[in-house]
N, C-alpha and C positions, 0 to 999 in steps of 0.2 A: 393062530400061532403066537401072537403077542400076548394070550392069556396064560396058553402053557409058559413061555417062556417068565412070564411076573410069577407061576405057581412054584415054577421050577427055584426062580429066585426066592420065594418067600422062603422056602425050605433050607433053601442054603443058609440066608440068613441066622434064622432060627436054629440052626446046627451049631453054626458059627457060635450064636449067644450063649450056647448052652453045654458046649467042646470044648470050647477055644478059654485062656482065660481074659480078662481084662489087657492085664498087662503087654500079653503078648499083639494082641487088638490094635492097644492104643499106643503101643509103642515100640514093638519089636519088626512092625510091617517095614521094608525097605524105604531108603528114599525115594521119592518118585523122579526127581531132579538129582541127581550127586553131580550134575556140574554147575547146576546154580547153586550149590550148596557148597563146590567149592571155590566159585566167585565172591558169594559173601561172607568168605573166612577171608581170603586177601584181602578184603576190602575193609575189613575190622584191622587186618591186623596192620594196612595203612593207618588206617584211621589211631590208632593208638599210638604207633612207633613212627610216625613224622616228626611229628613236632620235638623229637630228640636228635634228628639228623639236620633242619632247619632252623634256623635263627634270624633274624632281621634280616632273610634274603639271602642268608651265609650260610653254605653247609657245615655246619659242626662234626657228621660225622660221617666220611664216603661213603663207607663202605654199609653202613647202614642205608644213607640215602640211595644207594644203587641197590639195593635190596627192593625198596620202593618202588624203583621203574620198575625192577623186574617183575613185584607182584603186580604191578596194575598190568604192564605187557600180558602178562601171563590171565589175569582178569579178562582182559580186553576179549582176551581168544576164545576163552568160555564161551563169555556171553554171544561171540559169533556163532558159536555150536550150537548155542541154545536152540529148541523148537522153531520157529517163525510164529509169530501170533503178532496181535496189535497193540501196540507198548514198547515191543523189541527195540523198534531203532531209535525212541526217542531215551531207551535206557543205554543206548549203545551209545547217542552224542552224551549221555551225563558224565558215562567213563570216559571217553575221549575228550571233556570238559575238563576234567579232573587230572589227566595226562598233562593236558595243559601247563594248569595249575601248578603241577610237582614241574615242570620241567623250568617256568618259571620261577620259581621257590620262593612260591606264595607263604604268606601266614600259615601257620600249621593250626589256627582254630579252624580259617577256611575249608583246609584239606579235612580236618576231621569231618565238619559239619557235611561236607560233599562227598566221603567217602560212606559215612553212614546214611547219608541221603539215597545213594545208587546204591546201597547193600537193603535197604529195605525197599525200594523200590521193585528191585529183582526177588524181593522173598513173597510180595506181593502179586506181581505177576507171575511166578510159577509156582504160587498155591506153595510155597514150604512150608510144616509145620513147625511154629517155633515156641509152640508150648510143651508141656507132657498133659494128658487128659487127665493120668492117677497124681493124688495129690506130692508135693515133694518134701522125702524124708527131713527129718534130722541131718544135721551137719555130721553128727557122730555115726550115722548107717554106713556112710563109704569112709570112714577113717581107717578100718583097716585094709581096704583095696587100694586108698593114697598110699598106705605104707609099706605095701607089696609094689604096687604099680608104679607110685609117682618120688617117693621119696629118694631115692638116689640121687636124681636131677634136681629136686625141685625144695629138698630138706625136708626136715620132719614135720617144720613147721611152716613152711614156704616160702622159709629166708629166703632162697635162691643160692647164687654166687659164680663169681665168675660169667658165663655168658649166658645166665640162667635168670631172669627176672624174677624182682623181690615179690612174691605174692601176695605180701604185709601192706603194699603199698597200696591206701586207699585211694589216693591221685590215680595211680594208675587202671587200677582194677574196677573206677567208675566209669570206665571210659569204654568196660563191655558189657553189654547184656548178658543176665544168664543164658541165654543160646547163643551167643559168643563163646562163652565159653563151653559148652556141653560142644559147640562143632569142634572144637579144636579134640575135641577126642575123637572124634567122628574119622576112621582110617578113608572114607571115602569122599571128605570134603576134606583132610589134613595130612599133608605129608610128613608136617615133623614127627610128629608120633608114629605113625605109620601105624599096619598090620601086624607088626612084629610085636608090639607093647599092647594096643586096645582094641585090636582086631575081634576078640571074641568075646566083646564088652556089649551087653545088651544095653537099646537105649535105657532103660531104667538106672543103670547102675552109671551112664552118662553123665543123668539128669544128678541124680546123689553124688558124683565127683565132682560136677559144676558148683553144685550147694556147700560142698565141704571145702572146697577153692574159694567161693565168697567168703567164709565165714571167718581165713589166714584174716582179711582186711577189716574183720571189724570185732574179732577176739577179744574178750575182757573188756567190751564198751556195753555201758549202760542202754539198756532200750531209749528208744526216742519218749516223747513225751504223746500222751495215750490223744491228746485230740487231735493228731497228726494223722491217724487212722481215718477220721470223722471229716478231716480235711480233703486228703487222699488218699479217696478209697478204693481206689482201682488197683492200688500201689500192694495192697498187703493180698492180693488175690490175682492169679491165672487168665488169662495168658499177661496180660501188664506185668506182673512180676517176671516174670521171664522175658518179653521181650524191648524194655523199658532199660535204656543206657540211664545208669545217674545222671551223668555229668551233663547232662539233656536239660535239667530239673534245675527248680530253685533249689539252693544250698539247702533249708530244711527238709526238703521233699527229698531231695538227693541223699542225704543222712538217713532220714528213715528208708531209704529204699534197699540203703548198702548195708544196713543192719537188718531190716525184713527179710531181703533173700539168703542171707545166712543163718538167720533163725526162722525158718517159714511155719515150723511147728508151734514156735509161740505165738504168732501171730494167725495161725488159722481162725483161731474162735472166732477172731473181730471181721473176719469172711460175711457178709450179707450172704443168705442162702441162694438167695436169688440174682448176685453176684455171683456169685458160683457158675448157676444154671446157666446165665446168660456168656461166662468165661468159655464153656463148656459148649453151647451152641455157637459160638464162633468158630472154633475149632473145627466141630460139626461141620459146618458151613465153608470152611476152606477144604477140608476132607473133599466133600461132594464138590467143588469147585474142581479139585485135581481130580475126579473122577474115581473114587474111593467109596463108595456107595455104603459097604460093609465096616469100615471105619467110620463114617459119617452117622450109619444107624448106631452101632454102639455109643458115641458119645452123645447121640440124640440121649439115648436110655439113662443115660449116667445123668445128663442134667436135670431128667427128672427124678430121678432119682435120690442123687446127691442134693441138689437145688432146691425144686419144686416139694417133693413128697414131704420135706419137713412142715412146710409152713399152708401146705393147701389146706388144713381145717382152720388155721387161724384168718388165711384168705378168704376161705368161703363164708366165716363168722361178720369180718367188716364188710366185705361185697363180694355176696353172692353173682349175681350177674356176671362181674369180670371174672369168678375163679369159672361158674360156667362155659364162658369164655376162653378162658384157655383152657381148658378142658375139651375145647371141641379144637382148638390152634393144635394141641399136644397129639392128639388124633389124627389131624388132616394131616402135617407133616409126616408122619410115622404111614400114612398109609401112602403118600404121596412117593418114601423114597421106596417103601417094599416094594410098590406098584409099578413101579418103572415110570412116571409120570413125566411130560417133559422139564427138560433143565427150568426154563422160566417158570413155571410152575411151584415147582420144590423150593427154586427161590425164594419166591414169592411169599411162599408159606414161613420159609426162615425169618423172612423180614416180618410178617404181621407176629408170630410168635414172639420175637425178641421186642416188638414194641409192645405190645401187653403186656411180657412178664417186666418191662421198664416201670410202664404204666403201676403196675401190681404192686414192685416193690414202694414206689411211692407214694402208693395207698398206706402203704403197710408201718410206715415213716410213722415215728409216736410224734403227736403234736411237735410243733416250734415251742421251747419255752421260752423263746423270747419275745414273745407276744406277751406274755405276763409279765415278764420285767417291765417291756416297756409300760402295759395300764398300772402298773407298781409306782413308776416314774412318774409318771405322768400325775396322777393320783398323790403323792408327793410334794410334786412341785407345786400340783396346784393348793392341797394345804399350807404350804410355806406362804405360797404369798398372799394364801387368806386370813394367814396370820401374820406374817407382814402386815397388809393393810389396817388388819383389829389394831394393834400396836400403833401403828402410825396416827389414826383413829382415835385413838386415846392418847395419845400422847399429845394431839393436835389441842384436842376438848380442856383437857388437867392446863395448857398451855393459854386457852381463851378465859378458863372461868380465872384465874390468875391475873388478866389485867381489869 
């Protein structure tokens, strides 16, 4: 019975891959959670709008601050609804920590740092996808959906005004991840907007709103400086772009990160391929965690594909062995999730895959040149003071035969 029923699956699969498109695969599948999804939209939108209602202990501004109790009250009740699993009650005291905290009126960095603590804690435990799998447009793709959709409220250019926050503000707009902002369009994790405004918005065209909202705060700023890339590289590539708060980050990382997610097309190239694949198997890997089997194969495909297929002849040219090797990793997985294999199992295979193609990529690392600087230096110095010494040398001799 368990054969037919892996047969049965395999078929479906392969229908899917071959029916279905991508887009709709990786990003139009419902949430599996819409109430932990709209737990960690409150919990952002603490985190952002505290610290304008507190001050040294002093509300600045009621009605804003009572807005606060009410989302975390409102939080609190989610997370009671949630499933039961093991993590629940310890993410259940971090919000009732955090209650605390506002009710006290703590520091509003505290509150930030504890509200995005318990909103990824929660996106963690119930497996939420908080990347897109398809890469993400141009700022300019969704400029004309901002200016049917969003522009009334929110200006042409994201001025704001009136009880409408300035979208220009890069203080403020560090302080969300790009899936921060893609859930706030989301009618099933956000009530401001509701159904009536983005209800019939596929996640893609989401993801493209979210990117053209980053881009108000970093408009007409020059790119960061190109070994920021080389520094952090997580930063210019998926899921990390997407689920990476600036204001988290050193001040330069935090700049390049507020100007990366607004231009993500210029910054694609500088993507390691095999950043990619491994962005891509995460994803993967949370898919099958929530029980996604069909969602989890497809971005299995895409990482090898997107990822892996560019650079496996250059792999196999410096080491054969390891491209061998994942060659057989690429394999096992792919037959592990068709097959219905058990959960530990399918893990397993995620985890030895993503440590090879780690392994791979830094093989694939062009030499350090700074190993030749330094025998440059080194080499250098030590002529300086062999010529130092010749000088001193002579200069001691011309010195002796003189008296």
């Amino acid at each position: 019975m368990r054969r037919y029923r892996s047969v049965f699956r395999l078929c479906l699969l392969l229908s899917l891959s071959l029916w279905l498109s991508p887009v709709v695969l990786a990003q139009d599948a419902p949430q599996r959670e819409p109430l932990a999804a709209q737990a960690s939209n409150l919990l952002s939108y603490i985190a952002v709008d505290y610290g304008d209602s507190v001050k040294n202990g002093e509300i600045q501004d009621n009605s804003l601050y009572q807005q606060q109790r009410r989302y975390l009250a409102r939080a609190l009740e989610l997370v009671r609804q949630l499933p039961d699993k093991p993590g629940r009650a310890a993410l259940e005291k971090s919000v009732l920590e955090l209650d605390v905290a506002i009710a006290e009126k703590r520091d509003g960095e505290q509150i930030r740092r504890r509200a995005n603590a318990a909103a990824d804690r929660l996106a963690a435990l119930y497996q939420l996808q908080r990347s897109p799998a398809e890469m993400l447009p141009s700022a300019a793709f969704a400029r004309p959906l901002y200016r049917e959709r969003c522009a009334g409220c929110h200006g042409a250019d994201g001025q704001g005004g009136g009880d409408t926050p300035d979208l220009r503000d890069p203080q403020r707009m560090a302080s969300f991840s790009l899936y921060d902002l893609y859930n706030t369009l989301d009618p099933l994790a956000d009530e401001v907007h509701g159904a009536r405004i983005d209800g019939d918005l596929s996640s893609r065209q989401r993801w493209a709103l979210a990117v053209t909202v980053a881009n108000f705060a970093v408009a007409g700023d020059a790119p960061p400086p190109a070994d920021l890339a080389q520094r952090y590289p997580a930063l210019i590539g998926l899921p990390a772009m997407a689920t990476t708060r600036p204001v988290e980050l050193p001040a330069d990382a935090a700049e390049a990160l507020l100007w990366s997610r607004g231009h993500p097309e210029r910054v694609r190239a500088l993507e390691h391929p095999l950043a990619r694949a491994d962005g891509l198997l995460q994803l993967a890997e949370t898919a099958y965690r929530a029980g996604d089997s069909a969602s989890a194969y497809h971005k299995l495909m895409l990482a090898f594909r997107q990822g892996y297929a560019p650079v496996r002849e250059q792999l196999s040219e410096r080491d054969a062995p390891l491209a061998a090797q994942l060659s057989e990793y690429w394999q096992a997985l792919r037959s592990a999730i068709l097959g219905d294999a058990p959960n530990a199992e399918v893990i397993a295979a995620f985890q030895r895959l993503r440590g090879a193609l780690s392994q791979a990529r830094a093989g694939l690392e062009p030499p350090a040149a700074t190993q030749h600087y330094y025998l440059w230096a080194a080499f250098l110095f030590a002529a300086a003071v062999a010529l130092g010494l010749l000088l001193w040398f002579g200069l001691r001799r011309r010195k002796l035969s003189r008296l």
